[in-house]
C-alpha positions as CSV (number, residue, x, y, z in Angstrom):
1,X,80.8,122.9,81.4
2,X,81.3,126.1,83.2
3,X,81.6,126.4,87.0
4,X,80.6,129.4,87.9
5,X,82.6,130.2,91.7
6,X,84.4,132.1,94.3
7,X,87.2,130.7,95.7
8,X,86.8,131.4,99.4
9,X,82.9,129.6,99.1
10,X,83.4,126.4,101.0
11,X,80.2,125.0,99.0
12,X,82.5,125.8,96.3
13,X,85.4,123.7,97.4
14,X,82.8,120.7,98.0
15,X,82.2,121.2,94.0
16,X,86.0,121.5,92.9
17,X,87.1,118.7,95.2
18,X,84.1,116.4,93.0
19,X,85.5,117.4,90.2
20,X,89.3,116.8,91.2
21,X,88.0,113.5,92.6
22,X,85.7,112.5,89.8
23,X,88.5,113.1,86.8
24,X,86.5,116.1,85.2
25,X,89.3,118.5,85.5
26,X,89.9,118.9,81.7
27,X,86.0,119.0,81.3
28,X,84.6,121.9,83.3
29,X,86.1,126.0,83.3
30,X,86.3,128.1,86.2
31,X,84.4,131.2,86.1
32,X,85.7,133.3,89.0
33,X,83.1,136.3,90.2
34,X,82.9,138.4,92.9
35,X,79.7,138.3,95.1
36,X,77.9,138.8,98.3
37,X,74.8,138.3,99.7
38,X,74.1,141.8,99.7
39,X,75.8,142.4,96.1
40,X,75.2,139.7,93.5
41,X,77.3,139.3,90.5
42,X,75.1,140.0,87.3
43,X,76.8,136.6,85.9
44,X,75.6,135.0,88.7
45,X,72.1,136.5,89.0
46,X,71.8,135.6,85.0
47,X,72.7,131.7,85.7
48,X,70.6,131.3,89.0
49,X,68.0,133.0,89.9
50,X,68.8,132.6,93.3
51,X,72.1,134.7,92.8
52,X,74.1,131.7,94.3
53,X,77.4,130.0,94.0
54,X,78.4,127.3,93.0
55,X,76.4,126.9,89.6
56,X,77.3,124.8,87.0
57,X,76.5,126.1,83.3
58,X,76.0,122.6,81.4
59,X,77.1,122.8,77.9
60,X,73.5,122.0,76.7
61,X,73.0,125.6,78.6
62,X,70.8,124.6,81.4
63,X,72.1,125.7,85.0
64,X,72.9,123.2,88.0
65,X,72.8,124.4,91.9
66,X,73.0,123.8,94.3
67,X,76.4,122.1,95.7
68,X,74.5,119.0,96.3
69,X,72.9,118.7,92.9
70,X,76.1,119.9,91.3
71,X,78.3,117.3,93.2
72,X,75.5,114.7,92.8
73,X,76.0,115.2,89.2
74,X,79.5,115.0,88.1
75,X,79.3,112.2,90.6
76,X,77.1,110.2,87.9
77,X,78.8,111.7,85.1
78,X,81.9,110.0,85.7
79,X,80.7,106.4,86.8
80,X,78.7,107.2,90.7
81,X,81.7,105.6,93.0
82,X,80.9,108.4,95.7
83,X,77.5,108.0,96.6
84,X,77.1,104.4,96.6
85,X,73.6,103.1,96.6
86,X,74.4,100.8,100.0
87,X,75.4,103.9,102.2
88,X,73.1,106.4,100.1
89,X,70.9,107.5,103.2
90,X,74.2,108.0,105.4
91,X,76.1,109.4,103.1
92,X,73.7,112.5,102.1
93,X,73.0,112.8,105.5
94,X,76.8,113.1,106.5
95,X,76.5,115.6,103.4
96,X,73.8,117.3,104.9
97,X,75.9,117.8,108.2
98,X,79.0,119.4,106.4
99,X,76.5,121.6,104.8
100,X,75.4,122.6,107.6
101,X,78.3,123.5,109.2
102,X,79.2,125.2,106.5
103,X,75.9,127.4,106.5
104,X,76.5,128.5,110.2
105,X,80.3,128.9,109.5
106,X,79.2,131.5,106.7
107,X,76.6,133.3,108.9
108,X,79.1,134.1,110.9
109,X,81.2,135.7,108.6
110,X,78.4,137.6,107.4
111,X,77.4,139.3,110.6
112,X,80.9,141.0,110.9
113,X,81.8,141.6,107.5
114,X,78.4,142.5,105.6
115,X,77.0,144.2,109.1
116,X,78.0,147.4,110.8
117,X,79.9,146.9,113.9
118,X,76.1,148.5,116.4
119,X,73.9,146.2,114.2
120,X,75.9,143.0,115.0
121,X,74.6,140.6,117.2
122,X,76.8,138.4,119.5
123,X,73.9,136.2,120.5
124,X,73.5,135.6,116.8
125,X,77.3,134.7,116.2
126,X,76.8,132.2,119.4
127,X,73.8,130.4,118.0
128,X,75.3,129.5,114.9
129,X,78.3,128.3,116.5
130,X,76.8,126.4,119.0
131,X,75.3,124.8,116.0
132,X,78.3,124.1,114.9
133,X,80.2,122.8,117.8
134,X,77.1,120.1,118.4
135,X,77.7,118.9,115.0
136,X,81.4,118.5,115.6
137,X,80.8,116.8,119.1
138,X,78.8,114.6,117.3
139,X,81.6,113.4,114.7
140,X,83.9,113.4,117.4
141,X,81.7,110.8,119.1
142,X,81.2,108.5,115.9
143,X,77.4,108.9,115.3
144,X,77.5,109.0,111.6
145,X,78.1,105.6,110.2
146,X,78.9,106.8,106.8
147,X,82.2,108.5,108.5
148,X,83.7,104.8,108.6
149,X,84.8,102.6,105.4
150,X,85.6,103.8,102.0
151,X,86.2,107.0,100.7
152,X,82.7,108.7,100.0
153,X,81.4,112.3,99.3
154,X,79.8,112.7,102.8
155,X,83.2,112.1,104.0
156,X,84.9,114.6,101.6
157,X,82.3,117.1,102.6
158,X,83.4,117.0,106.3
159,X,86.6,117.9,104.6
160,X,85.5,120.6,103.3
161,X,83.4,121.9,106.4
162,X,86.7,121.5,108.9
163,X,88.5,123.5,106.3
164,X,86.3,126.3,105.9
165,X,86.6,126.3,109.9
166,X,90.5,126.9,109.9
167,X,90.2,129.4,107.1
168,X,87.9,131.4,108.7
169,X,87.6,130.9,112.2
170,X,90.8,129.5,112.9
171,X,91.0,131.2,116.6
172,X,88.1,129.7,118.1
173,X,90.3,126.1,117.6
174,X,87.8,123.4,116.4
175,X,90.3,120.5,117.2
176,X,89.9,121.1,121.3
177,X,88.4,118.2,122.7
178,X,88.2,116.3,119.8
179,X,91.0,114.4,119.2
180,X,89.4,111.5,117.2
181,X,87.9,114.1,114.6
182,X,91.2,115.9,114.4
183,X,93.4,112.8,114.0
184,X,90.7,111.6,110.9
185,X,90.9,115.1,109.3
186,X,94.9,114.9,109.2
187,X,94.4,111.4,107.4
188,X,91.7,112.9,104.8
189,X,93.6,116.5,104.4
190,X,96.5,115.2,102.2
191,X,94.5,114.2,99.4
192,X,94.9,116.3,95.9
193,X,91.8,116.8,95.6
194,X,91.4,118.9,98.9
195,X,95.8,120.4,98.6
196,X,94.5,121.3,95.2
197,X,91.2,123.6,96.4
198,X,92.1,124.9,99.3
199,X,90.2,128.7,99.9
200,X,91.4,131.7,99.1
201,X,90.2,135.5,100.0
């Protein structure tokens, strides 16, 4: 299998921490491109039409995307112990949350990096991350059941999410106020999985 990525994607990270986690290591090859939204890799425009990373080239040839098919995937590939069937419902919703997070996190980054500075919009920055402070407010008060007992991918997501948040938007300090959050992501952070796939520019 081929893993078609950029390393500073956090919806790549969510991919290379499944396959860190799920033992596939010796079984899938990094691609590394480089892409934008407003400059998509041919390799990447060939393997999804949707010009988007991560996809996973199978080695029957068809094409996976997006992170939560990918994930979802190698997940059953290598036995299903991260999306148990009990907690299913919580944990793709917990899933869903990183994602989000993620999403607004990257939006962000988009309006100063692929915008000029007079068609920027600081009302637009704010949105998204009011967006993303609700969902964090909402961790930090324990409303996602799925955050508590074993290790699962919803979990591993949030990971993911709060990383992509100190990579990239480090000064606006995500652990304020939320003590309980930060404390958990301290636990989670020390895993090989996520030491092994941190981002990179």
């Amino acid at each position: 299998m081929k893993l078609i990525f950029s390393p500073a994607s956090p919806f790549v990270r969510k991919v290379r921490v499944m396959v860190h986690e799920a033992g596939l290591c010796d079984q899938v090859e990094h691609v590394p491109v480089k892409t934008t939204a407003l400059a998509t890799d041919p390799e990447v425009r060939a393997a999804n039409p949707l010009g988007k990373i991560p996809t996973l080239l199978l080695d029957d040839g068809r094409a996976l995307f997006d992170s939560r098919v990918i994930c979802r995937y190698l997940d059953d590939l290598s036995g299903g112990v991260l999306y148990p069937e009990d907690w299913i419902w919580d944990i793709l919703t917990l899933e869903a949350l990183a994602d989000g997070i993620m999403e607004s996190a990257v939006l962000m980054v988009y309006e100063s990096r692929l915008r000029n500075e007079e068609e920027r919009s600081k009302k637009w920055v704010d949105a998204q991350w009011a967006k993303v402070t609700h969902a964090l407010d909402s961790l930090e008060a324990n409303g996602f059941v799925a955050m508590q007992g074993p290790l699962n991918f919803g979990q591993l997501s949030i990971i993911c999410a709060l990383g992509y948040l100190d990579f990239r938007h480090d000064s606006l300090a995500w652990r304020e106020g939320r003590p309980a959050l930060a404390k958990w992501h301290e636990g989670l952070k020390q895993r090989a999985s996520i030491k092994d796939t941190l981002p990179s520019n």
